[in-house]
N, C-alpha and C positions, 0 to 999 in steps of 0.2 A: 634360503629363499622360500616364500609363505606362497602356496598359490591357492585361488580363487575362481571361482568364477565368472565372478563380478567383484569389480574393486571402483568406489564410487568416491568422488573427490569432492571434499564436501559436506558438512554436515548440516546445513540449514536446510529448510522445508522442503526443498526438491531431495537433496541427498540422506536425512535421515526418511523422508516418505518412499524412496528407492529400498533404498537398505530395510524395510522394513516388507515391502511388497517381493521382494528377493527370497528373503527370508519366511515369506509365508510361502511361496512357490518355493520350496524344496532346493533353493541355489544359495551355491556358499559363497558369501558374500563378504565383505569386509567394507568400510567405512574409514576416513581420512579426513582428519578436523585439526589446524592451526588453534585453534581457541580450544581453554582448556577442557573448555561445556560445550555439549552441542545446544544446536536450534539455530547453529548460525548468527544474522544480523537482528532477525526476526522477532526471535526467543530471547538474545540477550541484550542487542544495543536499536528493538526496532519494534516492530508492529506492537508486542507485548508491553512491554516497561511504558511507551507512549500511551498504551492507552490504561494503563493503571495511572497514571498523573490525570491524563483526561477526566478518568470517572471521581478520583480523586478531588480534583478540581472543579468538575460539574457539582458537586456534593458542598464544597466549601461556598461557589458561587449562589445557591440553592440557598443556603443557609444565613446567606447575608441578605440576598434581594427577596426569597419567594417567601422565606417561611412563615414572617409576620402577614404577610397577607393569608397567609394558609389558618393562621391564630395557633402557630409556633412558635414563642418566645425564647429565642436563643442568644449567647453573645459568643458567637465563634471566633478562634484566634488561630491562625494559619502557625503550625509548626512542621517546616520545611523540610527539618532533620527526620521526623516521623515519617512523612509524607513517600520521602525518599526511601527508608529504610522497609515502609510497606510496598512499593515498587518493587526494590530487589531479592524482599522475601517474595514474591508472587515470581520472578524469572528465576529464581533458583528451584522452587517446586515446579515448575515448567520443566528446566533444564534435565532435571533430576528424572522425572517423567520420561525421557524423550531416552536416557541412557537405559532405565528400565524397559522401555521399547527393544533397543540394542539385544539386551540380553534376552526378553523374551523369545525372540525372534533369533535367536543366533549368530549374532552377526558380530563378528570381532572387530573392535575398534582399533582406534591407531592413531596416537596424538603426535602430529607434527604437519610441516608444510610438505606436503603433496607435491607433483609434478612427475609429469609424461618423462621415462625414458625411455623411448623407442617402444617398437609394436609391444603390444603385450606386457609391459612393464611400466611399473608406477615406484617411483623413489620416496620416502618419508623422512625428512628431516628435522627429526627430535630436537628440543631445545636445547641440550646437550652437543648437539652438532653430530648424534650419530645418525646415520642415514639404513633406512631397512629397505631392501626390496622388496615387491609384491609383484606378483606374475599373476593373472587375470586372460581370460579368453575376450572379455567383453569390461572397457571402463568406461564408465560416465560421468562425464565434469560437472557437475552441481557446486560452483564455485560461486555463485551470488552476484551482490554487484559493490560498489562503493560511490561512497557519494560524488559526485561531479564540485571539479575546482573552475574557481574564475579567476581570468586573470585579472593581477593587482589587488586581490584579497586571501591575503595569506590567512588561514586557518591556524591560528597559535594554542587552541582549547584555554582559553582565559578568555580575555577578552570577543575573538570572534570564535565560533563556535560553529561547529557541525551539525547534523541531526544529533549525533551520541555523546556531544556537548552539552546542548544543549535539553538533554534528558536527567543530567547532573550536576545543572547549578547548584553553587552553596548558598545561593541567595535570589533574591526576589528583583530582577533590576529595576529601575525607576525608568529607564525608558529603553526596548528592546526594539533593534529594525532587522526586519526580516528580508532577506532577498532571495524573491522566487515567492510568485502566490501559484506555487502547487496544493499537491497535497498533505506534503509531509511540512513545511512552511507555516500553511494554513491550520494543521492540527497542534502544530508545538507553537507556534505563533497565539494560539485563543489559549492554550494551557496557564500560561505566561499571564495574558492578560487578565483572564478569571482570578489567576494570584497578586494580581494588583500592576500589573506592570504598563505604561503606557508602549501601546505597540502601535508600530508602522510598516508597512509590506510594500516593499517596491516590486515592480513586475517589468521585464523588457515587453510583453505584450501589451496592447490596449483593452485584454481583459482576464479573468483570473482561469483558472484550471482549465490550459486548452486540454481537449478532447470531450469540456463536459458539455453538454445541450446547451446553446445561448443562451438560449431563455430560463433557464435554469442557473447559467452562472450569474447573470446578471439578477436573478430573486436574490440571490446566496450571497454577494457582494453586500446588498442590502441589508438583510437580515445581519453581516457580520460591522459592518459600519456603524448599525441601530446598536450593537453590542460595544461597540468602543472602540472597535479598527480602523485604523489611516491607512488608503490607500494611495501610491505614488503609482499608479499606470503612466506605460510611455515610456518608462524611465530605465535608464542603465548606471548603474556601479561601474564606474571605473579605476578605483582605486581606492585600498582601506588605510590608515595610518592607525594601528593602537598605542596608546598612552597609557600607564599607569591606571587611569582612572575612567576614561573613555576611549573611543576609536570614532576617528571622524572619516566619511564614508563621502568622494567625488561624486557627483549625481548630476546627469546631464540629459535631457531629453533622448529619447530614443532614435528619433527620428532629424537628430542633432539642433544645436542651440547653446547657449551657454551653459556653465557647467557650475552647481552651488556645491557649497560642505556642509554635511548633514551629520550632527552627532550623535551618539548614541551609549548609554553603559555598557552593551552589550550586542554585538550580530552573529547572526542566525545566519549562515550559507547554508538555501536547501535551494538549487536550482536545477536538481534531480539528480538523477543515478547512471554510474557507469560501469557496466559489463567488467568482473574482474578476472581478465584473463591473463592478464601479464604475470609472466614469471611461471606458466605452467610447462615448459618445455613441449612447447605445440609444436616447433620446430621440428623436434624428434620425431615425427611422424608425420611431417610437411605438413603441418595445418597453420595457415594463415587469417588472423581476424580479420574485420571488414573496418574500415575508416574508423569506428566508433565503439571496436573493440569485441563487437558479436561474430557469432559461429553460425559460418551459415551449416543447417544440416536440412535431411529430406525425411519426415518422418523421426528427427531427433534421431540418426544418423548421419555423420559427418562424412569428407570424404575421405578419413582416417579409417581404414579395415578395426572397426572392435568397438571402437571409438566414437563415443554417445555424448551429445548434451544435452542437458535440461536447465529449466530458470531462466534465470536473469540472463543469462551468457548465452542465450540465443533467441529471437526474436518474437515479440510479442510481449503481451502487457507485463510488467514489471511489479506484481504482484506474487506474494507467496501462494496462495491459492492456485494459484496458474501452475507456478512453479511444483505444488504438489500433484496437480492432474497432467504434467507432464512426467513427472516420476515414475508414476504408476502407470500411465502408458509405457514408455520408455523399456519399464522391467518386462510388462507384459507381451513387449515384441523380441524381445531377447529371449522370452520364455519361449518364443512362436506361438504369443495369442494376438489379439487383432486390437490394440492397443491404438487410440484414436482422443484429440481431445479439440473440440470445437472453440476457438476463441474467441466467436461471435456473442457465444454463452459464460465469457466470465465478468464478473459483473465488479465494476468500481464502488469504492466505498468513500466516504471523507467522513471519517470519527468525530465531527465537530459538533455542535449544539444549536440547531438541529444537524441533523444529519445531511448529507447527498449521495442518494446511489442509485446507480445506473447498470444495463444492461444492453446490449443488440445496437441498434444505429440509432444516432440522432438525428433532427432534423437537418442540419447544416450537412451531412451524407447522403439521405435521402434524395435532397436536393439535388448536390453534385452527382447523384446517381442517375438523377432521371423519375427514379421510383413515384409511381402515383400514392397518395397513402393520405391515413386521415389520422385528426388526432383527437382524443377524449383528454380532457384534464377536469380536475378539481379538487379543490382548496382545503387546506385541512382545518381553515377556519369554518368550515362549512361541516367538520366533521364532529359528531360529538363527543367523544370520547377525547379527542384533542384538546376541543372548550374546555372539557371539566379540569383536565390537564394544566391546561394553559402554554400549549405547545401549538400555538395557533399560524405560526409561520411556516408554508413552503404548499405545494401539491405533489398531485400525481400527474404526469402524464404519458397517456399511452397513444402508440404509433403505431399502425395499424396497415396494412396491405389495401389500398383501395378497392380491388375487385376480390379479393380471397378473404379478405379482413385476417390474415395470418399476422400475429403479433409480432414485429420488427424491433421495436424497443419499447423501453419503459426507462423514466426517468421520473425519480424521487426526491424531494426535497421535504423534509421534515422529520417529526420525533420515530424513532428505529428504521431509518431508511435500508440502513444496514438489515436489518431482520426482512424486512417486507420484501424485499429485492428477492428474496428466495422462492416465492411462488411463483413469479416472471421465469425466472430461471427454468423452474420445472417446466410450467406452459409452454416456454420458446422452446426448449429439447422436444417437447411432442408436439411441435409445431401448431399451437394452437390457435385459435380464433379470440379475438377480442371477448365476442362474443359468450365463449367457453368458460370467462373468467365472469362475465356479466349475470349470465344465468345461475352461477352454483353460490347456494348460501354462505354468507358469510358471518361471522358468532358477531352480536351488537350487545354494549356497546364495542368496538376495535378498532383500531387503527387502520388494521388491513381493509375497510369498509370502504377507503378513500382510494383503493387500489379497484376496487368491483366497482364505486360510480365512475371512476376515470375510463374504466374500461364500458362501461355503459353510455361515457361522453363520445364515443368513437361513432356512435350511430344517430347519437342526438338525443339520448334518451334516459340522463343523468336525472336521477330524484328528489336529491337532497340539496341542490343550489341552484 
């Protein structure tokens, strides 16, 4: 029997960022991964490989629509088999990465299925079906999550597909529907499309990415409409039938009404993620999930003596990011340091063309808050660095504290929303003023320009629209 320090169940972005922060703090630590590569869903079937098709695909779309107007003469020709193959070279030097981490850092691995036996012990079950024990003072479940099923659409990886199906089609469909306009929906949904596919997105909501700003999803629906997307709001799947050749998809108002058949070469279930804690022998240590499969704990403490979760498997936004700033807390209160990670400050992203990302409260919270507050926006049509670009869709807008002007949120819609989002970020940790962001130069021409007038729109004192 191996013992540990810490023994971390898990190897995706929470559980190799533990194992790695263990490992710089002087604790011996060990690491537990079912898959044969770490990085998790992430690294191998998620954030990563999605968005090598994305850029991939941005690049093919670029080359058919922009580049004759740029006075680029090209004849590009979509090969699928390449496309994919530079995908999974890019998540194997990822993965490869993340085991070199491992060994830096000392941290002994352990390939098999994980699970709690009673206090202080963790079982690993090899594929071989031999089982090792590990004895640990302190274990942390960084178990991830998996995707959410519906009923009356069976997931068969041919015809209807997953996210991590959908990330390895052999082929291009001619008409792709998507159910669920999240995020991960919405990003493999436009990958598809860019590659020639007629796409459809049905939604049980009456609009697309709850939690993002209204008035931001409702820009974003736009801009992806003007791109080629059919949306079905309102509407519910109730049952998929696949065929040989198609799979035809029950479709009935949400809000009920008669019910049509909608067909399709291919479907896409992304109607989000579910905590994957079943089968960890939580029993063994009386830990019981909550309706929907999370842990509740205090501080990423359960009320299991040793017994730590991070990620996905306990509550709060369902982002790898997140998941890694809970890690590193996590270790660093088991180290006895003062390990803290604010959720207000991580910020959403949606990898699409343009971008969408966000930070802090939206308006539609504000609202239900109570909160007084003001708002600056402005248009990246109005910015120039975008013009020359020709990335003239989406703004900035910032939310602001009415009496304090203390920056509450920011929401983005345009070309590297993802990048720009990081200055918010730092601001709102030092709690800063609208203001704070208005005043301090910004390098012209950039992008981030559209972030200083939005912040300058907060007082009325925008200069470029």
């Amino acid at each position: 029997m191996s013992q540990f320090d810490v023994v971390i169940i898990g190897g995706g972005p929470g559980g190799y960022n533990a194992a790695i922060r263990a490992g710089q703090l002087g604790l011996k630590a060990a690491i537990v991964e079912m898959r044969d590569t770490l990085g998790g869903t992430c690294l191998n079937v998620g954030c990563m490989p999605s968005k090598a098709l994305l850029h991939a695909s941005e690049l093919y779309e670029a080359a058919n629509r922009e580049f004759e107007h740029l006075g680029i003469e090209v004849a590009p020709r979509l090969n699928l088999k390449q496309m994919m193959a530079q995908k999974d070279e890019s998540v194997t030097a990822l993965t490869k990465g993340v085991d070199f981490l491992m060994k830096k850092n000392k941290v002994e691995r352990f390939l098999g299925k994980g699970r709690l036996a009673g206090p202080g012990r963790v079982e690993v079950e090899g594929g071989d079906g031999k089982v090792v024990t590990l004895e640990a003072a302190n274990i942390v479940l960084a178990t991830g999550s998996e995707p959410s099923g519906l009923p009356g659409v069976k997931v068969d990886g041919d015809r209807i597909v997953d996210s991590t199906g959908a990330l390895s089609l052999g082929e291009v469909p001619k008409t792709l529907v998507v159910i669920g306009a999240g995020i991960i929906g919405l990003e493999l949904g436009s990958v598809w499309r860019r590659l020639g596919a007629e796409v459809t997105v049905i939604e049980y909501l009456d609009r697309i990415c709850p939690g993002m700003d209204a008035e931001l999803a409702k820009a974003f629906q736009r801009t992806l409409a003007k791109q080629g997307v059919n949306f079905r709001l309102g509407a519910k799947v109730t049952g998929a039938k696949a065929g040989k050749s198609k799979v035809d998809l029950a479709v009935e108002p949400a809000a009920g009404g008669a019910a049509e058949t909608l067909s399709a070469d291919r479907v896409l279930l992304a109607i989000g993620r579910r905590p994957y804690t079943a089968g960890l022998g939580l029993e063994t240590v009386g830990l019981v999930p909550d309706a929907r499969g999370f842990l509740e704990t205090d501080h990423f403490r359960t009320a299991a003596a040793g017994v730590w979760a991070v990620g996905d498997v306990i509550h709060g936004p369902m982002l790898a990011h997140k998941a890694e700033e809970d890690a590193v807390a996590c270790i660093e209160l088991i180290a006895g340091k003062a390990g803290h990670v604010d959720y207000n400050l991580v910020p959403s992203v949606v990898y699409t063309t343009p971008e969408v990302a966000w930070v802090g409260r939206n308006e539609e919270q504000l609202k239900a808050e109570g909160r007084a507050y003001k708002a600056g926006k402005f248009p990246f049509a109005a910015n120039s660095r975008a013009k020359i670009n020709h990335e003239t869709d989406g703004l900035v807008k910032v939310l602001a504290d009415a009496a304090t002007d203390e920056i509450l949120g920011v929401h983005i819609l345009g070309p590297q929303a993802g990048e720009l989002i990081g200055e918010y970020c730092v601001a709102m940790a030092f709690r800063a003023a609208s203001e704070d962001i208005a005043r301090v130069c910004h390098p012209h021409p950039t992008r981030s320009e559209a972030g200083r007038q939005a912040a300058m729109g907060v007082e009325g004192w925008t200069m470029q629209a």
